[in-house]
C-alpha positions in Angstrom: 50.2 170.2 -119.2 51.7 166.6 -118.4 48.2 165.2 -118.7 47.9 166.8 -121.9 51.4 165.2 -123.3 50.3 161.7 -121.9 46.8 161.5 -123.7 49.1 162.7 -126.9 51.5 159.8 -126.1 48.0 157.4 -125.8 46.6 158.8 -129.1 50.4 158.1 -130.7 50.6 154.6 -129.5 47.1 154.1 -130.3 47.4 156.0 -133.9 50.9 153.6 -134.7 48.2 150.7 -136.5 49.1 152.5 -139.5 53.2 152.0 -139.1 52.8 148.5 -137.3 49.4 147.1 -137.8 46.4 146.5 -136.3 46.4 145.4 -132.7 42.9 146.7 -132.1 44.7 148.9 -129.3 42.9 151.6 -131.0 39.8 150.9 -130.1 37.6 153.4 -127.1 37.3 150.4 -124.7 41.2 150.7 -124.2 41.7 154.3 -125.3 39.2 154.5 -122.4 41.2 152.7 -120.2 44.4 154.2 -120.9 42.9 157.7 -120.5 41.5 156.7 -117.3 44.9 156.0 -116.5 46.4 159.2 -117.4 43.4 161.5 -115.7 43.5 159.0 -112.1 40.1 157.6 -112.9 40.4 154.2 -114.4 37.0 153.0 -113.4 35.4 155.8 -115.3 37.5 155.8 -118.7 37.1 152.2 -118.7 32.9 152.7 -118.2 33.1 155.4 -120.9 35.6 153.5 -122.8 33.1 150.5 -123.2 30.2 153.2 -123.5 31.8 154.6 -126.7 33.1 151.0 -128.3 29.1 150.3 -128.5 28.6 153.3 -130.4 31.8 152.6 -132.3 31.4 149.2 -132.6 31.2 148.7 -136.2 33.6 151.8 -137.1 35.8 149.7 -138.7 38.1 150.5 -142.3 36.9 148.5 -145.5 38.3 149.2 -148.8 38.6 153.1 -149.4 35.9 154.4 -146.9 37.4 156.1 -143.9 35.3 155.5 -140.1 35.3 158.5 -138.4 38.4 158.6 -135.7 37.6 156.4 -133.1 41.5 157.4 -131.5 40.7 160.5 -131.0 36.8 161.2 -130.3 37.7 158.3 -127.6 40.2 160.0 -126.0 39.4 163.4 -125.8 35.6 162.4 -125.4 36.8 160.3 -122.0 38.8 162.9 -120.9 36.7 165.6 -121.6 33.5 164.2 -119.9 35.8 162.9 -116.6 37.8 166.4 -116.3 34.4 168.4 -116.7 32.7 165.9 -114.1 30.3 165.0 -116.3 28.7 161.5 -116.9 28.9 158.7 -119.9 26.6 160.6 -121.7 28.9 163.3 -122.2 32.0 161.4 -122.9 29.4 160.2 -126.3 27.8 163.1 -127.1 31.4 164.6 -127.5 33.6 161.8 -128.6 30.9 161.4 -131.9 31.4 164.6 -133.6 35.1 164.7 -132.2 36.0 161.8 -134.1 34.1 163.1 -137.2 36.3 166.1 -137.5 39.4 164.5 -136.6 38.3 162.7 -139.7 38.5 165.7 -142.0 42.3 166.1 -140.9 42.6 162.6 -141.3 41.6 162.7 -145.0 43.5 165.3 -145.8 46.8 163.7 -144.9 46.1 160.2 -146.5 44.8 162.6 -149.2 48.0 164.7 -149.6 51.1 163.3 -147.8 50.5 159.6 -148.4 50.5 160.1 -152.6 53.9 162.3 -152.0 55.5 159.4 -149.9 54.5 156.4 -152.4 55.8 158.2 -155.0 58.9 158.2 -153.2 58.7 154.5 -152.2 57.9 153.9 -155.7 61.6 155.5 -156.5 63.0 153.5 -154.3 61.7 150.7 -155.3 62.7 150.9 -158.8 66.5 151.3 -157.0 65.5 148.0 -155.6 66.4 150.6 -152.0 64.0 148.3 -149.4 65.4 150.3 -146.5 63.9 153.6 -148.6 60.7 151.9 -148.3 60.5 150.8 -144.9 61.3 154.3 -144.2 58.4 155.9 -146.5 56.1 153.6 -144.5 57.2 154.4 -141.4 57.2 157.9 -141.6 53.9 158.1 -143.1 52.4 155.4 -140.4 53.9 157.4 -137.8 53.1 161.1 -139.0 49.6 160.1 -138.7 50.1 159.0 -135.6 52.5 162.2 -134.2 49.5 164.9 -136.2 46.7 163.2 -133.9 48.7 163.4 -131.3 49.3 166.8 -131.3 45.6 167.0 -132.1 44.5 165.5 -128.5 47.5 167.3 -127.0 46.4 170.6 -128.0 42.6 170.2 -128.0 42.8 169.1 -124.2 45.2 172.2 -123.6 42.4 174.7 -125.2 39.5 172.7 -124.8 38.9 171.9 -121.2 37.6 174.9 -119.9 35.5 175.5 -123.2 34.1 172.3 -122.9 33.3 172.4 -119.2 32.1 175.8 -120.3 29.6 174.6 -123.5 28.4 171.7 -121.1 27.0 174.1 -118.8 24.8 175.5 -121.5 23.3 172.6 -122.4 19.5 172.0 -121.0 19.1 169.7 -118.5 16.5 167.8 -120.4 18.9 167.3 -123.5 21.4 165.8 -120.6 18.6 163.7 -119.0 17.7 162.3 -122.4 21.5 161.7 -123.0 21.2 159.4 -120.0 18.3 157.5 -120.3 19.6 156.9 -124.5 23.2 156.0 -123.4 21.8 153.6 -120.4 19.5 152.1 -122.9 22.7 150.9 -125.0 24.2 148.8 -122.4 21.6 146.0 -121.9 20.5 146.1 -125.3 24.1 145.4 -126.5 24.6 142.7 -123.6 21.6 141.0 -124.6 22.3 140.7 -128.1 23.4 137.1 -129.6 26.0 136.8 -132.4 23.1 135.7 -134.5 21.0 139.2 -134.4 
């Protein structure tokens, strides 16, 4: 239960680039570290951490189009793979499709609650009221941060027995193939020069 309420307090502080700005403290090579922290394995969330930043390397926000959740699919995909055991491979083939449907919830509150609160900025501005605004930024920066945080909080509460449990179903030749595929990523992103 407490290590459930600390990844939620790494996915808030992670999540707050919408209230504060972007740090880059969001990103899975110090999610990584952070939930390597929280579980008592640093040097593994830090290995998986960097494992998933390749793979989300160029998940980044431009204009209107919305990356999957790299907050998220990092966490619970670390924590996931280093409470079930299991190896880099797992901590990607989980954090992937984790962050895609965090992305869905995502979506639907920038899509919903973030009109609703600029309209309400947008009365206070015409009051001239620039606390009322700071405060409808705030609390729509941060209620994206507190929903994903209840989303890692309760998804490592459910989730990691049925995880540990769906792992063991997978073949061990789709596992072996995991590996081989995530320790091809490593050199090849090492070796690549700014100019490729």
């Amino acid at each position: 239960m407490v290590e459930a309420l600390l990844l939620g307090l790494v996915a808030f502080i992670a999540q707050s680039e919408y209230a504060l700005g972007t740090s880059l403290i969001s990103r899975p090579i110090v999610t990584g570290l952070l939930t390597g922290l929280v579980l008592g394995d640093v040097q593994t969330g830090v290995i998986m951490g960097a494992t998933l930043e390749l793979a989300f390397i160029g998940s980044f926000s431009v204009g209107a189009s919305i990356p999957p959740d790299v907050v998220t699919g990092g966490i619970l995909g670390v924590a996931f793979a280093i409470t079930s055991g299991a190896g880099t491979e797992t901590a990607l083939l989980l954090g992937l499709p984790i962050a895609t449907l965090t992305l869905i919830l995502k979506n639907i509150y920038l899509g919903m609650f973030i009109p609703m609160l600029s309209q309400r900025a947008d009365g206070y501005a015409e009051r001239a009221d620039l606390r009322g605004i700071e405060r409808m930024h705030l609390i729509a920066g941060f209620g994206l941060s507190l929903m994903l945080a209840a989303v890692v909080t309760v998804s490592f509460l459910v989730g990691s027995n049925a995880v540990k449990s769906l792992l063991d179903t997978i073949p061990e030749f789709i596992k072996h193939g995991l590996s081989v595929a995530t320790g091809i990523i490593r050199p090849s992103a090492s070796r690549c020069s700014p100019g490729c």
